[in-house]
C-alpha positions as CSV (number, residue, x, y, z in Angstrom):
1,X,41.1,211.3,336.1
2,X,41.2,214.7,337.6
3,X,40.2,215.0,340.8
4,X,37.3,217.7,342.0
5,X,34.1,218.4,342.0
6,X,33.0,218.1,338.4
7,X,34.5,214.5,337.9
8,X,32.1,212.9,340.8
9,X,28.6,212.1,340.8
10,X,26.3,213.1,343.6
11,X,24.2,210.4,344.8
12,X,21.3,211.0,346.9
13,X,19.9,208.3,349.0
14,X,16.9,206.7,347.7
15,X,17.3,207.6,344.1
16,X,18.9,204.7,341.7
17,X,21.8,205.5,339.9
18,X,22.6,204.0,335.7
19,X,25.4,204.7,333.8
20,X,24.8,204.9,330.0
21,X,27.5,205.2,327.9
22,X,29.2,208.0,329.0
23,X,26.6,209.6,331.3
24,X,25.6,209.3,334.5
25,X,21.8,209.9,334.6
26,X,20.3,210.3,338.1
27,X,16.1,209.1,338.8
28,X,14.2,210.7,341.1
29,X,10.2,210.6,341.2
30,X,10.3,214.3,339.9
31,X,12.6,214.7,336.7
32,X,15.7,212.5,335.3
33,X,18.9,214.6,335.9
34,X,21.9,214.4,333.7
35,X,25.3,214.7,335.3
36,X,28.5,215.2,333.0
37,X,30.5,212.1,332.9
38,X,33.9,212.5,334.7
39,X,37.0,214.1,333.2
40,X,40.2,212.6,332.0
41,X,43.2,214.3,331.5
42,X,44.2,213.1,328.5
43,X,48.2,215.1,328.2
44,X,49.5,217.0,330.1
45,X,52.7,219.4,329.3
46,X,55.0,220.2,332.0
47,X,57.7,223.0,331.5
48,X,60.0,224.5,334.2
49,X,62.9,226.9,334.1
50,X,64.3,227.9,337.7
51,X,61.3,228.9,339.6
52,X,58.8,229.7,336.8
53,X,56.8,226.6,336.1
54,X,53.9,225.9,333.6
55,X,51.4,222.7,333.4
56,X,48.8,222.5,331.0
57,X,46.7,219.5,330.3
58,X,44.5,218.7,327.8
59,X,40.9,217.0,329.4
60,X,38.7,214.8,327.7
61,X,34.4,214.7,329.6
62,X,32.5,213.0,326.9
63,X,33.1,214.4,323.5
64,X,34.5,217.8,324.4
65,X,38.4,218.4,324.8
66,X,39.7,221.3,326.5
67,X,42.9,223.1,327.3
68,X,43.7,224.0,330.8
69,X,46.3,225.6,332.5
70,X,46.9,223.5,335.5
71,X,49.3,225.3,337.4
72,X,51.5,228.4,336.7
73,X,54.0,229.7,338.7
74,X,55.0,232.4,339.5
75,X,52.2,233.9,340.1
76,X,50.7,236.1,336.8
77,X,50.6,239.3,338.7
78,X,54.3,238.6,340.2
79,X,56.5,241.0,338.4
80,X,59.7,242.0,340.3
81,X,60.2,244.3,343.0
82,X,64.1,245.1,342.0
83,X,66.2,245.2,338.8
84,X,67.6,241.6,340.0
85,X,64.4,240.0,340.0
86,X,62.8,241.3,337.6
87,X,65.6,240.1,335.2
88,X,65.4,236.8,336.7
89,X,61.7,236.3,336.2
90,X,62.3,238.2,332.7
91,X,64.8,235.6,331.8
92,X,63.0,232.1,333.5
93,X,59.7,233.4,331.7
94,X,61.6,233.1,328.3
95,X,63.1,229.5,329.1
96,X,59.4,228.5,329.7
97,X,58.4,229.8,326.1
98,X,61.0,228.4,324.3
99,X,61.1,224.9,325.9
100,X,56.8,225.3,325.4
101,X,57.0,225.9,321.7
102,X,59.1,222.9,321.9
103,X,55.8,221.1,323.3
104,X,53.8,222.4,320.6
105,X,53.9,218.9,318.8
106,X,51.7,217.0,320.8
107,X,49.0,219.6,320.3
108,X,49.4,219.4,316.6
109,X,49.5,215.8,316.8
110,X,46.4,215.6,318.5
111,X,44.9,218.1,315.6
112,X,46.0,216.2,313.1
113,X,44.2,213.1,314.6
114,X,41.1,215.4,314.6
115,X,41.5,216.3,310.7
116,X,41.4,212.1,310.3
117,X,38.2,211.4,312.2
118,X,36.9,214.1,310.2
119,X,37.6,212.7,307.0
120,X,36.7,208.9,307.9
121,X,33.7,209.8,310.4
122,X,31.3,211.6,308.3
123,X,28.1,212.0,310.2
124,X,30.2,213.5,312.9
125,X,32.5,215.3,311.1
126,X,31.0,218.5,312.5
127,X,31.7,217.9,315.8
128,X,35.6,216.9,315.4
129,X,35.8,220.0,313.0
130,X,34.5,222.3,316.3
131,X,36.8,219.8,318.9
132,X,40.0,220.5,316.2
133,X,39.2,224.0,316.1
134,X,38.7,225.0,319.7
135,X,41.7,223.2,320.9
136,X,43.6,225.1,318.5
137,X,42.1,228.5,319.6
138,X,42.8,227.4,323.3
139,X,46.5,226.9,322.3
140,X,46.9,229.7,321.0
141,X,45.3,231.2,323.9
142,X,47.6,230.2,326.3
143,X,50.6,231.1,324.1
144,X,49.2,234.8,323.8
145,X,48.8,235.1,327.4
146,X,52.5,233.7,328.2
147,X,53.7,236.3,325.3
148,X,51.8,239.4,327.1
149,X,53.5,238.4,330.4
150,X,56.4,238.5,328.6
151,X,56.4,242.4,327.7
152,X,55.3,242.5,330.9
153,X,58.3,241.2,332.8
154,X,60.3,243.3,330.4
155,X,58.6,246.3,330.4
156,X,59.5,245.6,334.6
157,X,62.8,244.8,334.2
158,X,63.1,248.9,332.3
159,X,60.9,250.3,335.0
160,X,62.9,248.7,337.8
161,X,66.1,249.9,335.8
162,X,64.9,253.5,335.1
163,X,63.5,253.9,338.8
164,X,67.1,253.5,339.8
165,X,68.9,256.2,338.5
């Protein structure tokens, strides 16, 4: 379960509370209110290479799944303030990628799962035919943002080169 505050219900006092399936459905005199059931973090993929570290988990509220990059050090906007650095960031960022397209298997795993329950679950076929396609996009996503840091680090690494001499 992932902590924060869209996987807890607010209670108010003197309104009754009744979980139905996966919903939490608040009554009050006025109007019902629907909550979104809590999330779940279904997988989560860890990769670290010196300092740089990348978490991403893949959460399940009801019948969506999502991507998420949990944590991801360092920082995006940390690029290098000499040569030395900026090679070492350079270089820890390309361990990451290539120990994450390592990771890549779980993902398609998971899509591969998605393309069954589309085949044998045919009144909702539509819906794991979104899920499998989102998650997908989300993936690749992530990927294309950790490759634009990438020529950014190294388009550092020349600046902080260049500005030297």
């Amino acid at each position: 379960m992932v902590d924060g505050p869209d996987s807890m219900a607010h209670v108010h006092p003197g309104r009754s509370v009744e979980t139905i399936s996966e919903i939490v459905t608040q009554r009050d005199e006025d109007t019902p209110q629907q909550i979104i059931s809590p999330t779940t973090t279904i997988s989560t993929i860890a990769v670290q290479s010196g300092e740089t570290r990348v978490v991403i988990a893949l959460l399940q509220s009801g019948e969506w799944l999502k991507l998420k990059i949990l944590e991801l050090q360092p920082e995006l906007t940390k690029l290098g303030a000499s040569v030395k650095e900026a090679m070492e960031l350079s270089n820890a960022h390309d361990q990451v990628l290539l120990r994450l397209q390592n990771k890549q298997s779980p993902v398609e795993e998971l899509l591969r799962q998605a393309d069954q329950l589309i085949t044998t679950q045919r009144p909702r076929a539509e819906v794991y035919t979104a899920m499998a396609e989102t998650l997908g996009q989300a993936w690749r996503d992530i990927n294309q943002l950790l490759e634009r840091r990438k020529k950014i680090l190294d388009r550092n690494v020349l600046f902080q080169w260049y500005s030297k001499v």
